[in-house]
C-alpha positions as CSV (number, residue, x, y, z in Angstrom):
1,X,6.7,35.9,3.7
2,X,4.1,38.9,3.3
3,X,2.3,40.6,5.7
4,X,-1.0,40.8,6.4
5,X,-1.1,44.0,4.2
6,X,0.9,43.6,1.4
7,X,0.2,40.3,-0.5
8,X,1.1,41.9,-4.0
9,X,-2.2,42.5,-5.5
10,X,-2.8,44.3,-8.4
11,X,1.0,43.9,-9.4
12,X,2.5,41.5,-11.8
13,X,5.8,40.0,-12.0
14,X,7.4,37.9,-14.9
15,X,9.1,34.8,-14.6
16,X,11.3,34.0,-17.7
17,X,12.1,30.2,-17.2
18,X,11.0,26.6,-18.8
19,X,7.0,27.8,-18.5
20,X,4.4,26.9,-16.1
21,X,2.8,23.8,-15.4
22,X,-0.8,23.7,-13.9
23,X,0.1,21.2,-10.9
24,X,1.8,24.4,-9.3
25,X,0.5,27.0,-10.3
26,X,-3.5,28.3,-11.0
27,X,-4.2,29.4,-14.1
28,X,-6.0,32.8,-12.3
29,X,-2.9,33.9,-11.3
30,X,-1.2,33.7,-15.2
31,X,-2.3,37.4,-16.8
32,X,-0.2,36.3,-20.0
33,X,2.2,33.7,-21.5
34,X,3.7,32.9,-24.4
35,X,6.2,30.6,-25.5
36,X,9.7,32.2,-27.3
37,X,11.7,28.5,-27.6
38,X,8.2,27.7,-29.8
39,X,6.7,31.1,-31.0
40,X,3.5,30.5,-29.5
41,X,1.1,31.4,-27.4
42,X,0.6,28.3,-24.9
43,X,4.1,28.5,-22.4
44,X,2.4,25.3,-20.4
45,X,5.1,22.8,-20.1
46,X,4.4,19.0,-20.3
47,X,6.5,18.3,-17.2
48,X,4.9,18.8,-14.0
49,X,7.6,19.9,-11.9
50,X,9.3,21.6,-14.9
51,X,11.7,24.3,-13.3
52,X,9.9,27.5,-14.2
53,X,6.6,26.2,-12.2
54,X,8.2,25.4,-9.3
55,X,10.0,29.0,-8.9
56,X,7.0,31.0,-9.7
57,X,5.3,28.2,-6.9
58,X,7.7,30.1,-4.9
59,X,7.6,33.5,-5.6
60,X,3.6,33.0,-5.0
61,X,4.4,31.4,-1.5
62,X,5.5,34.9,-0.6
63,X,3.7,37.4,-2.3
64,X,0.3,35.1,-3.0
65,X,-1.9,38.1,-4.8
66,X,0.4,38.5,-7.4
67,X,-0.6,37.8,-11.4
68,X,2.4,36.6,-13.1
69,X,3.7,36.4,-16.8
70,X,5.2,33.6,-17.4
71,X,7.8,33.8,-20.7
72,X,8.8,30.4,-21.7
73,X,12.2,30.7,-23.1
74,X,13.6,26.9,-23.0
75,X,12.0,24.0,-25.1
76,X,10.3,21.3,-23.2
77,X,12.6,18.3,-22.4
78,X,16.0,20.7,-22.6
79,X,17.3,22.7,-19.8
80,X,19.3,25.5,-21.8
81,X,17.6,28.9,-23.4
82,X,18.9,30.9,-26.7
83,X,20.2,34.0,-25.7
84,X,17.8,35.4,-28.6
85,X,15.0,33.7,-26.7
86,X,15.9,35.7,-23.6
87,X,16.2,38.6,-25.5
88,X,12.9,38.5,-26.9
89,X,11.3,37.9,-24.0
90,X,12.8,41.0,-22.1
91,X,11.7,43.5,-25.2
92,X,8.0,42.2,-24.5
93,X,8.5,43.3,-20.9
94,X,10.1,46.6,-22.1
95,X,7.3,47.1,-24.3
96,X,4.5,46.0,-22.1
97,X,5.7,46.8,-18.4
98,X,3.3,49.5,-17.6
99,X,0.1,47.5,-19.6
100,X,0.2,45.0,-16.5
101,X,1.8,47.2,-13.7
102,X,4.7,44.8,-14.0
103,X,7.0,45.5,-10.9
104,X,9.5,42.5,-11.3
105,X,11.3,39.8,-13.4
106,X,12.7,36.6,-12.2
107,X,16.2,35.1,-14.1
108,X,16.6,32.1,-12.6
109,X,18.6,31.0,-15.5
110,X,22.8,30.5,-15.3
111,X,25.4,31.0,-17.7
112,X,28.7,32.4,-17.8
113,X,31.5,33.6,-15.8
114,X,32.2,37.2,-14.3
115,X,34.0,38.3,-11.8
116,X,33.3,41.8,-12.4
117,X,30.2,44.1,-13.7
118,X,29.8,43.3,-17.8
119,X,27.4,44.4,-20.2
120,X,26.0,42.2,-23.1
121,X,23.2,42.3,-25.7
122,X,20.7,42.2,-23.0
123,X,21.9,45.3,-21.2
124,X,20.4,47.7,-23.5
125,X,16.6,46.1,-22.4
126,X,17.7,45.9,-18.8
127,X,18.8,49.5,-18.9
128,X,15.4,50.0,-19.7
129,X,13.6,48.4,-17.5
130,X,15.9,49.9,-14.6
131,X,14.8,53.4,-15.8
132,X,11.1,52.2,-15.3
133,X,11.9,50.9,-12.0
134,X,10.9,47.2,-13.0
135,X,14.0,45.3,-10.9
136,X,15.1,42.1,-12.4
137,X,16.2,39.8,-9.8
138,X,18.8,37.5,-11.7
139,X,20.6,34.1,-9.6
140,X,24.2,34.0,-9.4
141,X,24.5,30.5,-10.1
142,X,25.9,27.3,-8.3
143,X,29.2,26.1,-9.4
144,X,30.9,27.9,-6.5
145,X,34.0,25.4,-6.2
146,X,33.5,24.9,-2.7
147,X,33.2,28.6,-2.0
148,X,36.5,29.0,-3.6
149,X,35.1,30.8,-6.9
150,X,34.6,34.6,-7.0
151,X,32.6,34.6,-10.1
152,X,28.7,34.7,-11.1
153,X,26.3,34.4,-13.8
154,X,26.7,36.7,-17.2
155,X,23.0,37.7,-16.2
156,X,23.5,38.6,-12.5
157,X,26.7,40.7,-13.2
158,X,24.9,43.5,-15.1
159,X,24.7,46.6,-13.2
160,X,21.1,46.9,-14.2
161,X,20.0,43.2,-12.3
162,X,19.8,42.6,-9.0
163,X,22.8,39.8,-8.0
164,X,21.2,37.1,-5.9
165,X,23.4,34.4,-4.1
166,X,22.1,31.8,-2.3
167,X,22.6,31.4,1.6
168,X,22.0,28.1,3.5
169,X,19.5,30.4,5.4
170,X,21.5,30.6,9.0
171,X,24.3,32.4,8.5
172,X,26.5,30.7,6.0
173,X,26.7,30.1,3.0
174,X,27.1,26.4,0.8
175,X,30.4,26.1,-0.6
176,X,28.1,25.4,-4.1
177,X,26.6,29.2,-4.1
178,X,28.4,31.2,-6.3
179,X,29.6,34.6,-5.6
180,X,31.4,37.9,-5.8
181,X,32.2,40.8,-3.5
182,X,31.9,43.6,-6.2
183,X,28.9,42.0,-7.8
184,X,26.6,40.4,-5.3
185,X,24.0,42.4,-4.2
186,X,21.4,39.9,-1.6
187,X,21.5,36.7,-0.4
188,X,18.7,34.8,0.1
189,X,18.0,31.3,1.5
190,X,18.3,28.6,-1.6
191,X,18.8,25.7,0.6
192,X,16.0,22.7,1.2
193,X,13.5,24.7,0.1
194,X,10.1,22.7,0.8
195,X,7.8,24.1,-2.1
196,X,3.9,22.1,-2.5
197,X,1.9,21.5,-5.1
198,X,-1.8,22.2,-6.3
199,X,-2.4,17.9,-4.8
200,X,-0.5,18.9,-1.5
201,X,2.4,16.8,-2.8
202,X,6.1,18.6,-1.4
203,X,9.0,19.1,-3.2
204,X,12.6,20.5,-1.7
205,X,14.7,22.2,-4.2
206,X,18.1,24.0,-4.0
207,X,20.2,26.3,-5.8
208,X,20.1,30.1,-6.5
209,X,17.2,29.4,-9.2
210,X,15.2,29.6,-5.5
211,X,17.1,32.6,-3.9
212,X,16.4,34.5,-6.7
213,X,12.1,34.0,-5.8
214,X,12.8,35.8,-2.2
215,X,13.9,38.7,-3.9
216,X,11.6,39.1,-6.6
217,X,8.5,38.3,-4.4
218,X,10.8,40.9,-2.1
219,X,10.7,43.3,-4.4
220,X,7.0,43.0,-5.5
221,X,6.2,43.5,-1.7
222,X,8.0,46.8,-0.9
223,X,7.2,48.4,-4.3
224,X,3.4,47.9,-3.4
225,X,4.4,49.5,-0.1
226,X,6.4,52.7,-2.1
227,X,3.5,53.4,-4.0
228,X,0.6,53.1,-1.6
229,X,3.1,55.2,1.3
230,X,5.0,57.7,-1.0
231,X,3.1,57.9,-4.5
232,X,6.1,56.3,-6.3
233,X,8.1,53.3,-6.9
234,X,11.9,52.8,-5.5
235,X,14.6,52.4,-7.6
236,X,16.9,49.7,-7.9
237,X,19.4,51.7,-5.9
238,X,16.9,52.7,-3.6
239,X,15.5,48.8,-3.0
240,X,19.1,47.5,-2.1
241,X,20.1,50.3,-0.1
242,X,16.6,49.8,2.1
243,X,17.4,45.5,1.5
244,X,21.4,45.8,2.8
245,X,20.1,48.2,5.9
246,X,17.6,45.9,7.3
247,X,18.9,42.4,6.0
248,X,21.0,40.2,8.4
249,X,24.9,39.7,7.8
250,X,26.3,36.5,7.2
251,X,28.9,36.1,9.3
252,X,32.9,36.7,8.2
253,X,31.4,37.0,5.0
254,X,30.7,40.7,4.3
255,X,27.1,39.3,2.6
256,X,23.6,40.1,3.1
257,X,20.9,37.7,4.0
258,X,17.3,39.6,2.9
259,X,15.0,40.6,5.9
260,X,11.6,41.4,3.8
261,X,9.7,42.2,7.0
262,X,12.4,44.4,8.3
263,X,12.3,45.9,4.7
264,X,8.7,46.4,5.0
265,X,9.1,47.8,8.3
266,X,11.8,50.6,7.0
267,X,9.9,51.4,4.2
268,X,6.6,52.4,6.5
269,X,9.1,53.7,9.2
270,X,10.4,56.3,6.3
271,X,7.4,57.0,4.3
272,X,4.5,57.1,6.7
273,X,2.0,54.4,8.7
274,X,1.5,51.7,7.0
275,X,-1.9,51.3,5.2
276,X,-4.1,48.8,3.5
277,X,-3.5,49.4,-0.3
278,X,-6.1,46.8,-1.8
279,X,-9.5,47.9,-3.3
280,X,-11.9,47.8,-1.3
281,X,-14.9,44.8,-1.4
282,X,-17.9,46.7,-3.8
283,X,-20.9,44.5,-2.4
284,X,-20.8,46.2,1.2
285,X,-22.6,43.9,4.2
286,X,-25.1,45.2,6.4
287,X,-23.9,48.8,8.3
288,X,-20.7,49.0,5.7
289,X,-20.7,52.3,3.7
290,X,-21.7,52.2,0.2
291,X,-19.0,52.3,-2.5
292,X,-18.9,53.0,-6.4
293,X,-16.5,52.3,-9.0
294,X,-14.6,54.8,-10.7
295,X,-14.0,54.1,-14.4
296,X,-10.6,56.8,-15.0
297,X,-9.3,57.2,-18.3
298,X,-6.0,59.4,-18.7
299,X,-5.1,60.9,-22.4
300,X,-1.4,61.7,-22.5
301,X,1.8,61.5,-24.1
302,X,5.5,62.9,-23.3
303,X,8.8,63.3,-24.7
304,X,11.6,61.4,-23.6
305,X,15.2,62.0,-22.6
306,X,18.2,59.3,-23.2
307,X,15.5,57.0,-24.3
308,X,13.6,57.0,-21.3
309,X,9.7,57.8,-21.7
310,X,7.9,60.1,-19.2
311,X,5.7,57.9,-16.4
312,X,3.1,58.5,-14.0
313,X,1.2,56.7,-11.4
314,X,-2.0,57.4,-10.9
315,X,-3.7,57.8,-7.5
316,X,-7.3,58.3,-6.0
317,X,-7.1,60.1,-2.9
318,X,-3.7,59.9,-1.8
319,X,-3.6,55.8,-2.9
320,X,-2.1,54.3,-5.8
321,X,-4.0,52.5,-8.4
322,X,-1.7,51.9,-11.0
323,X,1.0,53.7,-13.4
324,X,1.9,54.1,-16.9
325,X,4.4,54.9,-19.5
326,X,3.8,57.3,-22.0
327,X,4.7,57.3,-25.8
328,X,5.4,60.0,-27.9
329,X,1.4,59.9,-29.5
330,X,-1.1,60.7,-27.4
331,X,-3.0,57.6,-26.1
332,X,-5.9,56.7,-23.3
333,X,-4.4,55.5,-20.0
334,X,-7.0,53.2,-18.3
335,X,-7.8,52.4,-14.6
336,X,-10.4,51.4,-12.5
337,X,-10.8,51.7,-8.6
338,X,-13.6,51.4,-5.7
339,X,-13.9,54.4,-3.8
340,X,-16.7,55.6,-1.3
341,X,-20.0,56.6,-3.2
342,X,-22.1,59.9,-3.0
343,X,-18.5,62.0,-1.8
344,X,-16.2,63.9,-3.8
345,X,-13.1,62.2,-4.7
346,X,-9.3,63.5,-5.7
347,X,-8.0,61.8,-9.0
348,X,-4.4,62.3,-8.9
349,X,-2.0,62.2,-11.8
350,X,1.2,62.5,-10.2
351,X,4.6,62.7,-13.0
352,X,7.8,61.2,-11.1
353,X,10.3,61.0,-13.5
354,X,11.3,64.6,-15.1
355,X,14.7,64.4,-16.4
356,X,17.0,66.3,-18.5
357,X,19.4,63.7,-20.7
358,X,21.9,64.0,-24.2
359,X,20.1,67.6,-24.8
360,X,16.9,66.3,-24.5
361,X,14.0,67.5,-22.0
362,X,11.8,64.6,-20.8
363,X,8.1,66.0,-20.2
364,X,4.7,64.4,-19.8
365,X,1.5,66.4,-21.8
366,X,-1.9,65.3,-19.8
367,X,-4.6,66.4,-22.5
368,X,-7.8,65.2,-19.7
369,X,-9.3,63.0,-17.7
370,X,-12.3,61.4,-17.6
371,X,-14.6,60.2,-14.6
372,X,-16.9,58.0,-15.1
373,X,-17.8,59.9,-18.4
374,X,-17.3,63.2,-17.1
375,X,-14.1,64.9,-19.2
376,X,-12.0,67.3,-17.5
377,X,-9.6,69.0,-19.1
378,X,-5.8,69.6,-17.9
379,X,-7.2,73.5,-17.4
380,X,-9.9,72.7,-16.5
381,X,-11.2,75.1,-13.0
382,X,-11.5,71.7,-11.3
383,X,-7.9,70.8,-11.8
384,X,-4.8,71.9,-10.1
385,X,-1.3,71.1,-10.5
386,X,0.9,70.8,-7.2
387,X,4.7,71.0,-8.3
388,X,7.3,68.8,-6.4
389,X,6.0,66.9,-3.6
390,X,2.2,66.2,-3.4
391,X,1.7,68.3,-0.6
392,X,-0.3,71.7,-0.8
393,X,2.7,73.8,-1.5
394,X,3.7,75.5,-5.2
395,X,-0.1,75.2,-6.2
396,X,-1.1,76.7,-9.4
397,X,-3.8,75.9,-11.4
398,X,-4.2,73.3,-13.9
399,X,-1.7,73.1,-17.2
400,X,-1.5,70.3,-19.8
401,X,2.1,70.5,-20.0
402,X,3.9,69.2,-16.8
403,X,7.3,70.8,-17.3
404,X,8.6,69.0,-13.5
405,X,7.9,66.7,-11.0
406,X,4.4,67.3,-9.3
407,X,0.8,65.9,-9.5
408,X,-2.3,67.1,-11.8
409,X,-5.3,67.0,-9.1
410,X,-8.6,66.3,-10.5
411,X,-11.3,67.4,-7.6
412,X,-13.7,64.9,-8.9
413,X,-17.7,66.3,-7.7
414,X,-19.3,63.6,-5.7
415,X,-22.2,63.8,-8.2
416,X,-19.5,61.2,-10.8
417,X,-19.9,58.7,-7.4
418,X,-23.6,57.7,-7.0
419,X,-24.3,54.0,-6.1
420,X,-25.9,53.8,-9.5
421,X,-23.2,56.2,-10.9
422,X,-22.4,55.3,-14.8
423,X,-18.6,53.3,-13.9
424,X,-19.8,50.3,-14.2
425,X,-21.1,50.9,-18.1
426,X,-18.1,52.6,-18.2
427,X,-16.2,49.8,-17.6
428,X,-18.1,47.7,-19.9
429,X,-17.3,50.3,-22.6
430,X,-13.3,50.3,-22.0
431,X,-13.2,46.5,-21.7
432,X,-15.3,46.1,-24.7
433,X,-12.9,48.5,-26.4
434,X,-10.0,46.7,-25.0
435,X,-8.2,50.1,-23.5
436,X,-8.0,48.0,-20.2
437,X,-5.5,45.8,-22.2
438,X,-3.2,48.7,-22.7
439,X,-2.8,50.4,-18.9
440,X,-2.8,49.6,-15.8
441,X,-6.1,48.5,-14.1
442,X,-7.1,47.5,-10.6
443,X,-8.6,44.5,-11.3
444,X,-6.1,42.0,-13.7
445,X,-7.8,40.4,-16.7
446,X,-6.4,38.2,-19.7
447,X,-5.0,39.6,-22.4
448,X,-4.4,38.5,-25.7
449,X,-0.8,38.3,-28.1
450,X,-0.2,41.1,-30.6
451,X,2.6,41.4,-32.9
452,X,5.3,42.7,-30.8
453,X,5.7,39.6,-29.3
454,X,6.8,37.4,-32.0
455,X,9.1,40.3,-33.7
456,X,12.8,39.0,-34.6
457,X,15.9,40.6,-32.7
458,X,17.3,43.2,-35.6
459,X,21.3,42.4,-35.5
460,X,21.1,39.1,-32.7
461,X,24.5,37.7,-33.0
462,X,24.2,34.6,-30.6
463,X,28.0,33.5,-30.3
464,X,28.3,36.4,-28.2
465,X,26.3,34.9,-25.0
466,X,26.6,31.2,-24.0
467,X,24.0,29.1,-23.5
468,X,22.0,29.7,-20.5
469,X,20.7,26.6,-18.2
470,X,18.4,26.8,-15.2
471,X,20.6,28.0,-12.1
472,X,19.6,25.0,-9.5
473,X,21.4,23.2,-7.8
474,X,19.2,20.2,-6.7
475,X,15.6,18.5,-7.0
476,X,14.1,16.0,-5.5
477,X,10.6,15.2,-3.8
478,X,9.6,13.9,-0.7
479,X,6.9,11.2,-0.6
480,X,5.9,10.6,2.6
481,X,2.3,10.2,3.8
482,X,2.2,13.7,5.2
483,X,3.8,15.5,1.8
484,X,1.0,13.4,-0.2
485,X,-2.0,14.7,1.4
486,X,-4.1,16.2,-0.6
């Protein structure tokens, strides 16, 4: 369950299932969809408890800001995906991870057996998405023999996904949840898990396929936290270090049960008091200071090292607003945020993955920034570049090329932040333009398909992964009066 401070917003996580289905879930909350079983662009599903709804139901029930992608990957009426399906579907997220801030997938799909780490086709896009700190949470599957099985999903056994068993939520575990020493990573409660609809009407659902929710919705939660306390995402190795420390042991078992308010605890016990990350309201009541929008637009590019791009996240005084990825050719970066009006304001540029890979230097080039229409250049007198930590130490002034970690400051003059200050045409102008639709923004919007989506899998040779099938283990619903109620 979130806190009172972080709800998720402004992130987005993708849920790669059987669709969405508007008894469960408000269409507000979908930022995209499409449909790789049909190659389309509608992933609605006629069923109204189809599987995928009711497990992003529950990843909202935790995180309840959140937009979501849903990426329909099974064809209505079946219950088993195409591996090529699923591999489509994680190249979009590849590709478009940093145009929705996307911070987490869901894979609550089953298929296989391992009993020890394996790689497949789809190792090569999870790699990827591991080296932009997107975590994929991926369910470990039910056929647990009685709890005599020591094997999981092909999906949860690479070392690039997050391994998610399901607990019965008080310390054991149900002979039906599948798992493995050496591969699981978290347990989560997946047992009688009372999820309700749009109408109020209550469904209870078991299996890993709602484990696997906690974790992503987990994830979503602390990642907002990183950023907003510490300027950066965590790693996958950093997440489950934080998740095993704070989660609760399952008896005799040598598992972890997740704690995410423990894990949000840690995280602001390491990185600093814990602070309200969401953008503030712009139509300020009586007595409340007067705001203004800030209309940023970044122009960079990088080079990248083992295949991994250079990324930044961009911050306003010290808090995040969003991040991006860079490509080789230099593009605009767009981002919007509410800050205080008539004062001068920091934009921050911070670069936080430097790396040196196969002989190849990874660097990110920031050409300028613009505020609110005002252009600053990387050298310009305005802009300074803090190496390493953002802190005030190893200060130099400005430089396009960011050759190490550290953060390209923008001193912004409080002239760019009038109540009537030119954002809000500004905004008008990117939106028009559709640059919103390629970076990160504060405030979600629709956005439409483009060919990347429907592009065929160059040397796809499905005999090579089974069939994959929802990973639940039960449905049914309850119809009493109370679950009724609208």
């Amino acid at each position: 369950m979130a806190n009172s401070t972080y709800t998720g917003r402004g992130e987005t996580v993708v849920v790669i299932d059987s669709g969405w289905s508007p008894t469960w879930d408000s269409a507000s909350r979908i930022v995209y969809q499409h449909d790789y079983a049909n190659n389309d662009a509608d992933a609605r599903n006629p069923n109204a408890n189809t599987h995928g709804a009711l497990v992003t139901s529950s990843i909202l029930s935790q995180a309840p800001d959140l937009n979501i992608v849903a990426l329909k990957v099974i064809p209505d009426g079946t219950s088993t995906a195409s591996g090529a399906a699923i591999e489509q579907a994680l190249q979009w997220v590849v590709a478009h991870a940093s145009d929705y801030n996307v911070v987490g997938v869901n894979l609550s799909l089953a298929g296989g057996s391992a009993t020890s780490e394996m790689t497949t086709l789809l190792s090569d896009e999870l790699a990827s998405l591991a080296a932009k700190r997107v975590l994929v949470s991926a369910a470990a599957g039910n056929a647990g023999q009685n709890g005599t099985a020591t094997d999981v999903s092909y999906f949860a056994a690479d070392h690039n996904t997050i391994c998610v068993s399901a607990s019965g939520g008080d310390g054991t575990m149900p002979g039906w949840a599948q798992r493995n020493p050496g591969i699981t990573d978290l347990c989560a409660d997946g047992t009688d898990i009372r999820l309700t609809d749009l109408a109020g009407r209550t469904v209870t659902a078991n299996g890993s396929s709602f484990s696997a929710p906690s974790v992503t919705a987990a994830v979503a939660l602390a990642q907002q936290e990183a950023i907003a306390l510490r300027g950066s995402a965590l790693t996958q190795d950093e997440f489950l270090s934080l998740a095993k420390q704070t989660g609760t042991p399952i008896a005799g078992t040598g598992y972890t049960d997740l704690n995410t308010q423990a894990l949000l605890a840690k995280i602001g016990q390491l990185y600093g008091t814990t602070a309200t990350p969401t953008v503030p309201d712009p139509t300020p009541g009586p007595g409340a200071p007067a705001t203004a929008t800030a209309a940023i637009l970044v122009n960079a590019k990088g080079t990248a090292a083992a295949g991994v791009n250079a990324h930044f996240t961009l911050l306003v005084d010290g808090h995040a607003v969003g991040s991006a990825t860079v490509g080789a050719a230099a593009k605009n970066y767009a981002f919007t945020a509410t800050v205080s009006a008539d004062s001068a304001h920091k934009v921050q540029i911070q670069y936080d993955n430097d790396g040196f890979a196969g002989g190849q230097d990874r660097n990110l080039f920031v050409n300028s920034v613009s505020v609110n229409g005002h252009s600053y250049a990387a050298t310009d007198a305005a802009v300074t570049y803090d190496k390493g930590a953002l802190d005030g130490h190893d200060v130099v002034k400005g430089q396009s090329g960011l050759w190490w970690n550290g953060t390209l400051v923008v001193a912004a003059d409080k002239s760019l932040f009038g109540v009537q200050a030119p954002a809000q045409a500004q905004v008008a102008e990117l939106q028009a333009g559709d640059l919103l639709g390629h970076a990160v923004s504060a405030n979600a919007a629709t956005y439409g398909t483009d060919a990347h989506e429907t592009a065929d899998v160059a040397g796809w040779t499905p005999d090579l992964l089974p069939a994959f099938q929802y990973a639940d283990h039960g449905l049914y619903a309850w119809h009493d009066a109370h679950d009724m109620a609208a």
